[in-house]
C-alpha positions as a LaTeX table, in Angstrom:
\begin{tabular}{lrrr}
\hline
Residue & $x$ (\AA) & $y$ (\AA) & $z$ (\AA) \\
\hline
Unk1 & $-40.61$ & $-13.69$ & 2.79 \\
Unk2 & $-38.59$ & $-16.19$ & 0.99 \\
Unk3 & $-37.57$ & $-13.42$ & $-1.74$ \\
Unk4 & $-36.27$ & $-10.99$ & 0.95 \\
Unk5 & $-34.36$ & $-13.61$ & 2.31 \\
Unk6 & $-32.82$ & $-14.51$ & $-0.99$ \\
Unk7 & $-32.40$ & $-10.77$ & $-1.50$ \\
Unk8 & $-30.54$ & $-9.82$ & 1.38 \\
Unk9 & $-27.90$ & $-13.04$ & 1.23 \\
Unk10 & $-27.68$ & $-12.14$ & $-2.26$ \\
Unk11 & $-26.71$ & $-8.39$ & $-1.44$ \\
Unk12 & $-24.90$ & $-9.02$ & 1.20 \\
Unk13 & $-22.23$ & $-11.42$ & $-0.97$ \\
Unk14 & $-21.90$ & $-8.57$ & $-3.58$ \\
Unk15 & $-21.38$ & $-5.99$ & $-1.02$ \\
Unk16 & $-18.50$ & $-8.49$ & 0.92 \\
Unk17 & $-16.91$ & $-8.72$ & $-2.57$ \\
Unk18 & $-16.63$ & $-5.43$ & $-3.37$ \\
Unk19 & $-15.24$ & $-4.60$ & 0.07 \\
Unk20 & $-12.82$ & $-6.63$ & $-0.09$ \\
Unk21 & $-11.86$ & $-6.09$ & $-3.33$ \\
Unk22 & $-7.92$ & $-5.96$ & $-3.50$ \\
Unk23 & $-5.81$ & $-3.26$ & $-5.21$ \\
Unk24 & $-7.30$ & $-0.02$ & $-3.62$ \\
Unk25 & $-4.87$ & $-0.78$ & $-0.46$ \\
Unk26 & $-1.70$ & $-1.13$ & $-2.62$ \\
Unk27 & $-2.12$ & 1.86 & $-4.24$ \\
Unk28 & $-2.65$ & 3.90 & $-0.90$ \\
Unk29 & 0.45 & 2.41 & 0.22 \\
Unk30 & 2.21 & 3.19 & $-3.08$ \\
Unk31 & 1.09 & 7.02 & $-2.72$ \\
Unk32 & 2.01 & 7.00 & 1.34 \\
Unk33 & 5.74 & 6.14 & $-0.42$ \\
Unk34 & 6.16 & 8.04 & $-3.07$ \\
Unk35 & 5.29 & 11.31 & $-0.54$ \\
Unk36 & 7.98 & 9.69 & 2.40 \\
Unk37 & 10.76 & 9.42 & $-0.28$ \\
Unk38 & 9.48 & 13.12 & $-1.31$ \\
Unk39 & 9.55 & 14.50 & 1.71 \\
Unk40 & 13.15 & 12.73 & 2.43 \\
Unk41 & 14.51 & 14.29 & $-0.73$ \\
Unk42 & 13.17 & 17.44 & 0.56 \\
Unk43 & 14.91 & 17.11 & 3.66 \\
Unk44 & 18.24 & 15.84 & 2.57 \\
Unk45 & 18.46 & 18.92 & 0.23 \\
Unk46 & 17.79 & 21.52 & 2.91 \\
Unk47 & 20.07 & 20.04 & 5.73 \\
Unk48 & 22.72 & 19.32 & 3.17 \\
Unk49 & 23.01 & 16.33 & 4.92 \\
Unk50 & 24.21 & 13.09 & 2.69 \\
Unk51 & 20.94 & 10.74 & 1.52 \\
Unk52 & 20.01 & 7.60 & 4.51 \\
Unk53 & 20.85 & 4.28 & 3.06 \\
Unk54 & 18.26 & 2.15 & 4.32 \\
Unk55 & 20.27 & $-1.90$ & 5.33 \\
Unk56 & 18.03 & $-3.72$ & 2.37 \\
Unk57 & 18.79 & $-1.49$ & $-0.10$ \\
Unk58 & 22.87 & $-1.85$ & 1.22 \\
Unk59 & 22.60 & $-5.39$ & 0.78 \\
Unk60 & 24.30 & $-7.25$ & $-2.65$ \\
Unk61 & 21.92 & $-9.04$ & $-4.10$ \\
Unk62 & 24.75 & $-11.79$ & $-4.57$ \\
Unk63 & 24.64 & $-12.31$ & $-0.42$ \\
Unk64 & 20.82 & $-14.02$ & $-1.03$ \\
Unk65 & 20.20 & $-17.56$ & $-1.01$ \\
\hline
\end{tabular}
């Protein structure tokens, strides 16, 4: 009885650590980007309209403290 209870704390550690291993998130959210600033290109070249400047990327770099 002593083993299984060994067993499952043991499992259950490797199993927490591999969920929450890190990376997998970052590159979702890198993909989920790359496809909005795809589909804004898109969108910008079939309404002819000029590109949307987005404030933070306005901003001089010089204006930070």
């Amino acid at each position: 009885m002593k083993i299984a209870q060994i067993f499952a704390l043991a499992s259950a550690l490797v199993l927490s650590s591999v969920a929450l291993a890190e990376g997998g998130g970052d590159r979702t959210f890198e993909k989920m980007m790359v496809a909005n600033d795809l589909a804004m290109e898109k969108y910008v070249a079939k309404e002819g309209k000029i590109e949307p400047v987005v404030s933070s990327d306005a901003k001089d770099e010089t204006d930070e403290m």
